[in-house]
RODO-2510 file (C-alpha; in nm, 4 decimals, decimal comma):
residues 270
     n   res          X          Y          Z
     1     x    15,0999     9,0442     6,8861
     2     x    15,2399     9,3705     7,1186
     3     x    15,5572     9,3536     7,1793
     4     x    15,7720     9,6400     7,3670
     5     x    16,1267     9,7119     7,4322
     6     x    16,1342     9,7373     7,8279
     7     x    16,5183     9,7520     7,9639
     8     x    16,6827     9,6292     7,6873
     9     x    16,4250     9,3016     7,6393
    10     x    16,1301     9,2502     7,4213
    11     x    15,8561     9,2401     7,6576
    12     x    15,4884     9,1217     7,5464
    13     x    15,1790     9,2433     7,6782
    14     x    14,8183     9,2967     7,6504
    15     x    14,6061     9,6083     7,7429
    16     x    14,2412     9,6543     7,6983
    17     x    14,3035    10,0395     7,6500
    18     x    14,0327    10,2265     7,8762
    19     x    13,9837    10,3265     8,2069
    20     x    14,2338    10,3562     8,5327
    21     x    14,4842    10,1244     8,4878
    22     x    14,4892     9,7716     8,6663
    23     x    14,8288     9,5560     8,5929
    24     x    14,8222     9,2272     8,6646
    25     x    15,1780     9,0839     8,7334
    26     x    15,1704     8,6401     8,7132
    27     x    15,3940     8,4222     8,9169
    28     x    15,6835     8,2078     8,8923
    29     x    15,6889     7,9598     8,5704
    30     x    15,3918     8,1010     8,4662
    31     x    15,2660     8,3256     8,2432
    32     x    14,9617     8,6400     8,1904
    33     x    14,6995     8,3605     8,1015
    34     x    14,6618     8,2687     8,4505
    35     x    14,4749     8,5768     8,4953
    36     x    14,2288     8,4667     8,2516
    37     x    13,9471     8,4692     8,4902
    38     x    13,9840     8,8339     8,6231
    39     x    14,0276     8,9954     8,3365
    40     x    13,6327     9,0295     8,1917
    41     x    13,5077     9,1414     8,5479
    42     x    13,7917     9,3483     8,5460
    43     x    13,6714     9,5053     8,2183
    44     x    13,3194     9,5320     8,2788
    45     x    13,3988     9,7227     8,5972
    46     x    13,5394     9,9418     8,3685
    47     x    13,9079     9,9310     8,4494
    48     x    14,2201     9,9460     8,1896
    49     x    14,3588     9,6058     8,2398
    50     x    14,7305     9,5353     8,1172
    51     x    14,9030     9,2005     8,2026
    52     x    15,2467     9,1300     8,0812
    53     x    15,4578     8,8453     8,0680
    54     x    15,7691     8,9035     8,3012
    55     x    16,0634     8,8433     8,1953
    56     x    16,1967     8,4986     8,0630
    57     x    15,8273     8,3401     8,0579
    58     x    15,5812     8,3225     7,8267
    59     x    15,6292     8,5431     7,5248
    60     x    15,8670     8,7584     7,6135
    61     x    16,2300     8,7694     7,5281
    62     x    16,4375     8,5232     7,8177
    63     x    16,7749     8,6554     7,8209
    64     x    17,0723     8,4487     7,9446
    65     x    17,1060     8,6745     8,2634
    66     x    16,9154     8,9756     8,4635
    67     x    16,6662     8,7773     8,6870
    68     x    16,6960     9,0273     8,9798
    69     x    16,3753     9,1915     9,1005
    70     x    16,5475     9,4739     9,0461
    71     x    16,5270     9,4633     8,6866
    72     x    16,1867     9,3205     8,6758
    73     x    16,1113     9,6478     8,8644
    74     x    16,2734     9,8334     8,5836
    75     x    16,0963     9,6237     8,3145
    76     x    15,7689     9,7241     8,4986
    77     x    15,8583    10,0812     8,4710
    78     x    15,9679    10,0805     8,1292
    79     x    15,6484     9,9150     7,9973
    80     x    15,4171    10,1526     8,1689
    81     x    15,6075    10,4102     8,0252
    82     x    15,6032    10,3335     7,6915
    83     x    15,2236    10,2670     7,7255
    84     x    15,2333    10,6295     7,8172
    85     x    15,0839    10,5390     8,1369
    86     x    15,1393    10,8754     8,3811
    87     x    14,8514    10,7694     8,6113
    88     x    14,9089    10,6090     8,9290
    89     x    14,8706    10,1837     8,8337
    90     x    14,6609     9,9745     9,0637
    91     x    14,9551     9,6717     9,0932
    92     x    14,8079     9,3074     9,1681
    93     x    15,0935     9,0298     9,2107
    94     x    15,0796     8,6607     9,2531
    95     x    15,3592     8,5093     9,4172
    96     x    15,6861     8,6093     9,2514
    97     x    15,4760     8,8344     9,1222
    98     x    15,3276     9,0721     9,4385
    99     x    15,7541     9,0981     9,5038
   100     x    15,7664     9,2315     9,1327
   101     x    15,4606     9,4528     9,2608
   102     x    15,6706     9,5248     9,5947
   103     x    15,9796     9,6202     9,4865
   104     x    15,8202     9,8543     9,2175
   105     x    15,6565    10,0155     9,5076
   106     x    15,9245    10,1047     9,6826
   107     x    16,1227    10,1900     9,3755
   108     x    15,8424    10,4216     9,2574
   109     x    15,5740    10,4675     9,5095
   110     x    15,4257    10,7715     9,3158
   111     x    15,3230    10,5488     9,0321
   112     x    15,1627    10,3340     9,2701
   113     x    14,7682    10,3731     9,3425
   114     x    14,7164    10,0600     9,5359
   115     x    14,8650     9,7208     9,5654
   116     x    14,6945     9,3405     9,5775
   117     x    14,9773     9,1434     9,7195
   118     x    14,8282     8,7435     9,6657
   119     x    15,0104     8,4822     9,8232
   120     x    15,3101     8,6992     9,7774
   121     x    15,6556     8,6609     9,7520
   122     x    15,8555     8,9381     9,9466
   123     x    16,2434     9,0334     9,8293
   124     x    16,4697     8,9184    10,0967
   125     x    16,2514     8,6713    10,2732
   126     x    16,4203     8,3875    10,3737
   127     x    16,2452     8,0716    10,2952
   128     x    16,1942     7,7555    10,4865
   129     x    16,4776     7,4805    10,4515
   130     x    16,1976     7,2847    10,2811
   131     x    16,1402     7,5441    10,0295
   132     x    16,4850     7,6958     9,9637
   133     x    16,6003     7,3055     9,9367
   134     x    16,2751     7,2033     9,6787
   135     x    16,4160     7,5128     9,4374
   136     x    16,7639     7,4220     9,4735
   137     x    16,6348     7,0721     9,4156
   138     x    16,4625     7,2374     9,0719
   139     x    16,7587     7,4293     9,0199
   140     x    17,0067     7,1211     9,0031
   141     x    16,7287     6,8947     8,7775
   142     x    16,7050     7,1720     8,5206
   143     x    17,0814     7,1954     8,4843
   144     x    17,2090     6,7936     8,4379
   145     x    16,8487     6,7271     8,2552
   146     x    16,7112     6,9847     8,1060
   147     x    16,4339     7,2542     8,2125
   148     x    16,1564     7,0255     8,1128
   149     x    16,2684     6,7464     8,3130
   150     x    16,2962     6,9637     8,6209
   151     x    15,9145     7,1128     8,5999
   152     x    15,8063     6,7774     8,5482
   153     x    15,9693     6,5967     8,7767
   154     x    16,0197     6,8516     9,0791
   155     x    15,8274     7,1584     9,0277
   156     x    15,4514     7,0266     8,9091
   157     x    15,4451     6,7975     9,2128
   158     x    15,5479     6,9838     9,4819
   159     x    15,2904     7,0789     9,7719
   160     x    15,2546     7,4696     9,6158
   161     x    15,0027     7,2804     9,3556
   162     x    14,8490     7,0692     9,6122
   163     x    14,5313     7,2848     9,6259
   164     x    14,5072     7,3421     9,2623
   165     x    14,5171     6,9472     9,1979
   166     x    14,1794     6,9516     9,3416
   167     x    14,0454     7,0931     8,9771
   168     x    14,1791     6,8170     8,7589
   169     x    14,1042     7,1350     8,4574
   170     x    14,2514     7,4035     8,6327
   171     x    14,5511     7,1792     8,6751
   172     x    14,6001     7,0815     8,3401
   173     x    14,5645     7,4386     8,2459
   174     x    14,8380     7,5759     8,4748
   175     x    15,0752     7,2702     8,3487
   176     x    15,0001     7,3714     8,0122
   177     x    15,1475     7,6874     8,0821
   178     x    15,4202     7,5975     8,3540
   179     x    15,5561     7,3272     8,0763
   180     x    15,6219     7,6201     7,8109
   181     x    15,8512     7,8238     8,0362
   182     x    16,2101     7,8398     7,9123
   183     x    16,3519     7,8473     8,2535
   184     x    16,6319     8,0608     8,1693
   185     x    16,6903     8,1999     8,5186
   186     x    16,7632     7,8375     8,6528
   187     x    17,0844     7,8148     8,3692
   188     x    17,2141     8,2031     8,4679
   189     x    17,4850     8,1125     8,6861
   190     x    17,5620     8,4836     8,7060
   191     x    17,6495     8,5767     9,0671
   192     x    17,5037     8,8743     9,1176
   193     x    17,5924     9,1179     9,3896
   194     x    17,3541     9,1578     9,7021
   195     x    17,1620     9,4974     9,6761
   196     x    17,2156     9,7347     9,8873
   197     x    16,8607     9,6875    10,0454
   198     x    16,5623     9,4461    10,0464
   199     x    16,2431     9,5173    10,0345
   200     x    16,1459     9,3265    10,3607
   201     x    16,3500     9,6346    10,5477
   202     x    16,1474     9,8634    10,3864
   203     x    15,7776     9,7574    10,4118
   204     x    15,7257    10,0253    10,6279
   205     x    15,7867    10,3121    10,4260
   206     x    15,4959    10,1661    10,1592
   207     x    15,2128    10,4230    10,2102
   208     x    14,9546    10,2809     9,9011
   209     x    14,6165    10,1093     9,9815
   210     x    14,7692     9,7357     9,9882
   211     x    14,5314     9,4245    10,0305
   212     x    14,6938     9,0885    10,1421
   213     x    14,4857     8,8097    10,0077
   214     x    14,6162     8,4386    10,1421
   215     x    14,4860     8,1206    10,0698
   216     x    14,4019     7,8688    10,4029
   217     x    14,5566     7,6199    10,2331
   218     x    14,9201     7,7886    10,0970
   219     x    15,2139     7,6719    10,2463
   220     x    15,3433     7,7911    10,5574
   221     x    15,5991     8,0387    10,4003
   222     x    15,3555     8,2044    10,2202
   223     x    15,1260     8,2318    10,5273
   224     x    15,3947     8,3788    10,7461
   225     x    15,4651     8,6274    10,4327
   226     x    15,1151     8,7314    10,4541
   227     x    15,1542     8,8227    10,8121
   228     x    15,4337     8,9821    10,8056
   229     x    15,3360     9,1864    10,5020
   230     x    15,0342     9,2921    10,7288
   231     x    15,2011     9,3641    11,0471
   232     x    15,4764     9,5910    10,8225
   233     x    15,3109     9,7915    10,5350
   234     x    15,0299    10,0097    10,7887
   235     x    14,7936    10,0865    10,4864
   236     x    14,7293     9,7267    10,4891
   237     x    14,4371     9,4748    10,5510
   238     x    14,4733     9,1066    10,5177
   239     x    14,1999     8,8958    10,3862
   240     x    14,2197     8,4585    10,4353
   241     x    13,9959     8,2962    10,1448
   242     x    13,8695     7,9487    10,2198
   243     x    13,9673     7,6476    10,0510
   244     x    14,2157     7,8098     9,8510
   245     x    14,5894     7,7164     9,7916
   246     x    14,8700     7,9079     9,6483
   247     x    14,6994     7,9515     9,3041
   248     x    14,4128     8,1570     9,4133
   249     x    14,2879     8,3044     9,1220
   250     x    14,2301     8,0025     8,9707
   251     x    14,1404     7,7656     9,2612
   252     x    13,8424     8,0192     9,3734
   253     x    13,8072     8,2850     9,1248
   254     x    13,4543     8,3864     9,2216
   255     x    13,6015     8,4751     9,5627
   256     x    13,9309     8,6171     9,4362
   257     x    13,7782     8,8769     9,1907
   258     x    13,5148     8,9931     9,4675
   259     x    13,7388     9,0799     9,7207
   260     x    13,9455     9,2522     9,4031
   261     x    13,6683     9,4639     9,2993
   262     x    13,5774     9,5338     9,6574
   263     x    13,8894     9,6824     9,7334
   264     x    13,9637     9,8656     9,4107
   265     x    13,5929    10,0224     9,4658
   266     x    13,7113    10,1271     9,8288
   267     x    14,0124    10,2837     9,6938
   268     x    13,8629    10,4883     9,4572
   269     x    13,5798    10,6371     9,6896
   270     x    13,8759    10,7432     9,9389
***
């Protein structure tokens, strides 16, 4: 299986070789098979697909410290360069993901084609109390009982997989994966010093084709994040799917990959 040294971590990956390059970033506790629905319409459109698996999930290496979305920036850069990719990369981010895709744009907006920003997270948001209390809530679990304990017991139930829970197989395939993550970050007790910026002050300096896709069922942070990432970045257009929760690609993939291959069309007739 690929693996690839990306700033100082083995970093595994998959690429389908051909075509301009589409990199799919997952989200938080989870891993590149949630975007096991977009990847063969992704193909037969006849785009280069690469997912990866960021940092400390999945299958690639979780170090005992360097969570920062600075250094999954760096990790982002580091893989397309050693897949020799020179191109501009069409980014598309779920959740912790879309602030991977964020910060990279602002780090490196010439590598940037266009960005899918899907139920985003944005660097330097501040979260509800509810929120910011549910992960230090996750936080504390993993610590006294073990990382296991703390996705079963906190993470798996909260609201964000409310939607989801509709699709009793969709479910059980994002626990699957969510119950294999080494949860690394939440033992780093590293205190790392605030950057000199956040991304939030800087949306407006983004100039790539962005599309803002939102469930109408996500949680209130992540539908104020959707907003705001529409209000801030001017190249970009917000789209609300139905019936969908935080975990869009899989709650309404049909939907999802339309309004992906939509926009990706639009961008490259400009």
């Amino acid at each position: 299986m690929p693996h690839v040294s990306t700033n100082d971590i083995a970093t595994f990956y998959e690429d389908t070789d051909r075509g301009p390059p589409v990199v799919l970033v997952h989200g938080h506790t989870l891993d590149l098979r949630m975007w096991d629905p977009q990847v063969p319409p992704l193909v037969d459109a006849g785009y280069r697909v690469i997912r990866y698996d960021v940092r400390g999930h999945g299958r690639s290496e979780a170090p005992a410290t360097g969570y920062t979305y600075q250094n999954y920036s760096l990790d982002l850069r580091d893989l397309l360069d050693r897949l020799d990719i020179d191109a501009p990369a069409h980014l598309v981010g779920l959740s912790m993901g879309g602030g991977i895709a964020l910060q990279f744009a602002v780090d490196h907006p010439q590598r940037v084609a266009s960005l899918v920003l899907v139920d985003s997270a944005v660097p330097g948001f501040d979260y509800s109390p509810e929120f910011a209390q549910a992960i230090e809530e996750l936080v504390r679990v993993a610590r006294s009982d073990g990382p296991r304990a703390a996705l079963e017991r906190v993470w798996l139930p909260h609201p964000l997989f409310d939607a989801i829970r509709r699709f009793p197989d969709r479910f059980e395939f994002l626990k699957t994966i969510v119950l294999a993550y080494p949860a690394a970050d939440y033992l780093d007790e590293t205190e790392y010093p605030q950057p000199q910026w956040q991304v939030i002050d800087r949306l407006s300096e983004i100039r790539a084709p962005t599309l803002v896709l939102v469930g109408e069922l996500d949680l209130p942070d992540f539908r104020l994040i959707a907003e705001i990432l529409a209000a801030n970045v001017s190249t970009a257009r917000q789209e609300v799917i139905p019936d969908a929760g935080h975990m869009l690609n899989l709650e309404q993939p049909e939907a999802f990959n339309d309004a992906l291959l939509t926009f990706l069309a639009r961008v490259a007739s400009r």
